[in-house]
C-alpha positions as CSV (number, residue, x, y, z in Angstrom):
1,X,8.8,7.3,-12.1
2,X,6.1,6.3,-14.8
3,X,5.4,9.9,-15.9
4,X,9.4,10.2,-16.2
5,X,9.8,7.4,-18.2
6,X,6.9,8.3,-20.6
7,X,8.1,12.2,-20.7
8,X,4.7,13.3,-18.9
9,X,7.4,15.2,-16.3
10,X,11.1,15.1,-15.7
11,X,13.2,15.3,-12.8
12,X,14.5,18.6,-11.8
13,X,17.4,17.7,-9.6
14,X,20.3,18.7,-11.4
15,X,22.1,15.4,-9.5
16,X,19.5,12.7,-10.3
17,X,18.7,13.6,-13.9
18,X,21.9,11.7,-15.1
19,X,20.4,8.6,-13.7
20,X,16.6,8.6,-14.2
21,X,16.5,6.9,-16.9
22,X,19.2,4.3,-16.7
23,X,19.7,3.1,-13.0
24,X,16.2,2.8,-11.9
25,X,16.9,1.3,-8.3
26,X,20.4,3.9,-7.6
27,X,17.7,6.6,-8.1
28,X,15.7,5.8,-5.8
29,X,17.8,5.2,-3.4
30,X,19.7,8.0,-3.7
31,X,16.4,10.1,-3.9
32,X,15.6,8.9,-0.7
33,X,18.8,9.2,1.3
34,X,19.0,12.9,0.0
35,X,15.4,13.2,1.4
36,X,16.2,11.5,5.0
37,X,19.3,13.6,4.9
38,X,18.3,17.0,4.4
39,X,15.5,16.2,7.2
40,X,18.1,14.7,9.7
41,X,20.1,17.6,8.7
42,X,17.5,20.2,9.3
43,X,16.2,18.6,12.4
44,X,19.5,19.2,14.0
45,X,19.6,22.5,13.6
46,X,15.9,23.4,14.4
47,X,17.0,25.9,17.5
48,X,18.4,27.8,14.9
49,X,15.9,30.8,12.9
50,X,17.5,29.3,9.7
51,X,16.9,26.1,9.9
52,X,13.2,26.6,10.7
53,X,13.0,29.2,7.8
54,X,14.8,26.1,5.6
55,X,12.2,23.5,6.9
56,X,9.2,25.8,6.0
57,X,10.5,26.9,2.6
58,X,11.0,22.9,1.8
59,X,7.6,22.2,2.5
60,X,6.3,25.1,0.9
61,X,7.9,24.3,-2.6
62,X,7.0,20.8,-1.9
63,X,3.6,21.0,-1.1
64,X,3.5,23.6,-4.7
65,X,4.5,20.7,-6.9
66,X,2.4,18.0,-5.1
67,X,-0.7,19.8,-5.9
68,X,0.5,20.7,-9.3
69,X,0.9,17.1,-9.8
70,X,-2.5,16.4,-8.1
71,X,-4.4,18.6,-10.8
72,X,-2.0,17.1,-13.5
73,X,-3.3,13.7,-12.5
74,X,-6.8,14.7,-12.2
75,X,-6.2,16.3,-15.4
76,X,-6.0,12.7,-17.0
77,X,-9.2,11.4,-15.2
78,X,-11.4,12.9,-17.8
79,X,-10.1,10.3,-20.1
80,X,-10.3,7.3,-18.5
């Protein structure tokens, strides 16, 4: 949220960017419950080549922009 709010990054889901910026807590919340539900969602369906194809491509693409996050925040240790 602080590297939102000071423009370091922005939010890239085409349904939260309308509210970044002005309903801080609906954000998060939302963000959250689309999170839980797209787990729950994927969990129900794990027998299924799909789903387990959908789970791994998640974490793939999430795991990408935690570590490009990661070495955009050590990034900044260099000037503390």
């Amino acid at each position: 949220m602080l590297w939102v709010h000071t423009g370091l990054a922005r939010e890239a889901n085409p349904l939260l960017q309308p509210i970044v910026h002005n309903h801080v807590l609906l954000f998060i919340i939302v963000k959250i419950a689309l999170g839980f539900l797209s787990t729950w969602f994927l969990w129900q369906y794990r027998q299924r080549a799909l789903a387990v194809i959908g789970t791994f491509s998640v974490f793939i693409v999430y795991y990408a922009v935690f570590l490009h996050y990661l070495r955009f925040a050590s990034f900044f240790e260099y000037f503390i």
